[in-house]
N, C-alpha and C positions, 0 to 999 in steps of 0.2 A: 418787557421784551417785545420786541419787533413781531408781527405775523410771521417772514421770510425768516429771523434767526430762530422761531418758536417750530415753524414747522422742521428745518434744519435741523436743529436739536432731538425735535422727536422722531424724525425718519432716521436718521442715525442711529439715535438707540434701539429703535426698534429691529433697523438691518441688525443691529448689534447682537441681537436677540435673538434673530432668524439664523446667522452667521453660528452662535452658540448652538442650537437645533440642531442645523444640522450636522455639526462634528459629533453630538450624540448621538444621534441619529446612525452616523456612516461606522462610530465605534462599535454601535451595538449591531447592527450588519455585521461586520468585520466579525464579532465574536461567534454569532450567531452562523452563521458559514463557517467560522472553524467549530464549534460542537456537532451541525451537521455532519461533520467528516469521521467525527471519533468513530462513530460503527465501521465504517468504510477501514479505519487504520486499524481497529480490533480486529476485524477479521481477513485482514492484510497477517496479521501477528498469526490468530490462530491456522490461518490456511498454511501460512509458510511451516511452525512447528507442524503440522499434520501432513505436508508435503515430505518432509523429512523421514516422520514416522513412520509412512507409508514405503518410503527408499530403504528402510531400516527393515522395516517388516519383511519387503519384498526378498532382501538378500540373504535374512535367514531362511525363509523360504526355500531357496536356492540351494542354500548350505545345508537344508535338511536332505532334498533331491538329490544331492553333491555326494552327499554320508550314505544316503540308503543306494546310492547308484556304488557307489567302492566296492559297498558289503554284499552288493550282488556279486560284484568279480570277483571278490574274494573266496564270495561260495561256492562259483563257480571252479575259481582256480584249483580250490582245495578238494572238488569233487574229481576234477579232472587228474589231479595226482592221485588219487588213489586209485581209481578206474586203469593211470598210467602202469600204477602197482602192481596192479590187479593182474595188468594183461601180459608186463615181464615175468610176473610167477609162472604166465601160464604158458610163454616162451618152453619151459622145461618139459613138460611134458606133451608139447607138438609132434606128432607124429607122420607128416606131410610136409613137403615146403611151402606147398599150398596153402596149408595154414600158416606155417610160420612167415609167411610173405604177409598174409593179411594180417594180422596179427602186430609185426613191425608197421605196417600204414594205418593201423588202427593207433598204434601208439604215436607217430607222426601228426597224427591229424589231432591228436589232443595235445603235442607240445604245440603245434602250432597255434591252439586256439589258445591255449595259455597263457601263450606269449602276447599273442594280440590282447586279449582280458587285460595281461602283468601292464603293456602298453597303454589299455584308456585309465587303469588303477594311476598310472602315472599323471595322467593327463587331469583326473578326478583329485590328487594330491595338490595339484599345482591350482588348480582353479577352488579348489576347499583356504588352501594359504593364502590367494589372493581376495575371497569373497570375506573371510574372516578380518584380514587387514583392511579391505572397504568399510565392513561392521565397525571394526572398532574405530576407523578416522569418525565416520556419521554419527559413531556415538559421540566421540569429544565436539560433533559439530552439533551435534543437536544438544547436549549440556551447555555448550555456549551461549545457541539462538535463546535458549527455554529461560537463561540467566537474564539476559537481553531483554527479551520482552517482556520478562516480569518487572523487570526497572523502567522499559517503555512505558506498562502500564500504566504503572503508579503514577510518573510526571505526569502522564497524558488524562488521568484520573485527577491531580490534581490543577492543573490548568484549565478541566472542566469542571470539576468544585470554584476556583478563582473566576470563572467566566461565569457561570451563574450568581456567582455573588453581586460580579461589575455589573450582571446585566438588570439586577433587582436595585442597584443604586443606580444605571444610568435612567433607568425607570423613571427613577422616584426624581432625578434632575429634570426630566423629561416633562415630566408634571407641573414641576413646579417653575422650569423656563416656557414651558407653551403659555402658561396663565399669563404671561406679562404682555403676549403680542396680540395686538388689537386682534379683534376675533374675525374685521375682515380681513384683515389681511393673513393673521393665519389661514382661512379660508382659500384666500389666491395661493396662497404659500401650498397647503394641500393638494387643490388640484396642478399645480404646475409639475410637483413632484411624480404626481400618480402622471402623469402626461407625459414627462420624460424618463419615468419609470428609472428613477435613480436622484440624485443630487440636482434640486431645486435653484440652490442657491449658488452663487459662482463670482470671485470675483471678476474685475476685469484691470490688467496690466500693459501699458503702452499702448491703450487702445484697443486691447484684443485680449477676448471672451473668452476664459480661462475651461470653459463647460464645452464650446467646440471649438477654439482656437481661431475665429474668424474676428477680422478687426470691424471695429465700430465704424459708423460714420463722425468724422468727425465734431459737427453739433451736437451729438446725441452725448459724444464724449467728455464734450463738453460741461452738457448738461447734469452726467453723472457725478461730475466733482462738484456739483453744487448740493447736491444730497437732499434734495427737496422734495419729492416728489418718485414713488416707486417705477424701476424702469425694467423692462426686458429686452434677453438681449433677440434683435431684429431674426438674427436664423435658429439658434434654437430653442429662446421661446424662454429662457428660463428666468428668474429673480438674475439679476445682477447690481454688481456696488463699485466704484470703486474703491483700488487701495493703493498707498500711499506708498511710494518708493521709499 
């Protein structure tokens, strides 16, 4: 074999090898950003159930306020009739108009607070029925969510089981594809990655660097389909190869 097809040959397999890098490389990124997220999505679930329980809470709450505010009017109403009782018994035995004038505005003045009482008892009925049927939608809504998320969990529990696993076998590919590429060049391969703080490697199609989309000079383009010799691209710096329409 030729020097020009020997070197051909081995820069090829070698892009070949870098090329394989780093798709391991970017999958196990990719996993590793989605496991970072699981806490973020857990307690996405727990805040929402506990947003619920807290709307749940607050409206019994309400509805106990609701109950003991009734049964104040109600004790009120019911003192006020008999006090009403009290003062028509006492009608009979008036012996003044004087009295019996005050006596009728005394009783006046407790039908009217009565009324007013009977009125918020009303008003306490309608807001106890309405806070009651909030209860119970919150509740089929929160039996839903709690269903929900318990099934969230699990997938999301195991997708993170499956990704620890992928990430201990791309590991272990990882090892054993880094070993094959000359050590200076994985060397260059290292820093150019840490340097654009992302994917090292890139191809290049019609001319133009797939890593920032800017076209080659035409010689350099040239040059690249000869595969002889490692190239980067002019602006940003990275591994580049070409690839074959």
């Amino acid at each position: 074999m030729t020097n020009d097809k020997w070197l051909m040959t081995n820069m090829k397999e070698q892009i070949d090898i870098l090329v394989k890098l780093q798709k391991i490389e970017t999958e196990s990124d990719d996993i590793k950003l989605k496991l970072s997220g699981v806490s973020e999505k857990l307690d996405f679930f727990d805040s929402s159930l506990k947003e619920l329980e807290q709307s749940i809470a607050d409206k019994k709450s309400l509805l106990n306020d609701l109950n003991k505010k009734y049964r104040s009017y109600d004790s009120e109403v019911q003192t006020n009739f008999a006090l009403i009782k009290k003062s028509q018994g006492r009608l009979v035995g008036v012996k003044t108009n004087r009295e019996y004038q005050a006596l009728l505005k005394e009783i006046e003045e407790l039908k009217i607070k009565n009324s007013q009482a009977e009125d918020e008892m009303l008003l306490c009925l309608d807001r106890i029925d309405e806070t009651e049927k909030d209860i119970s939608v919150e509740k089929g809504e929160y039996s839903k969510l709690k269903e929900k998320v318990s099934s969230d969990k699990e997938t999301i529990m195991r997708e993170v089981d499956y990704g620890k696993e992928r990430l201990a076998a791309l590991k272990d590919e990882w090892d054993s594809t880094s070993s094959k590429v000359k050590p200076e060049l994985f060397k260059r391969y290292t820093m150019v990655g840490q340097r654009v703080k992302g994917t090292a490697i890139v191809s290049v199609k019609k001319s133009v660097c797939n890593g920032c989309n800017m076209n080659l000079p035409p010689q350099m383009y040239n040059e690249l389909q000869r595969c002889d010799s490692l190239k980067f691209c002019p602006n940003c710096q990275r591994i580049i190869y070409w690839e074959q329409l």
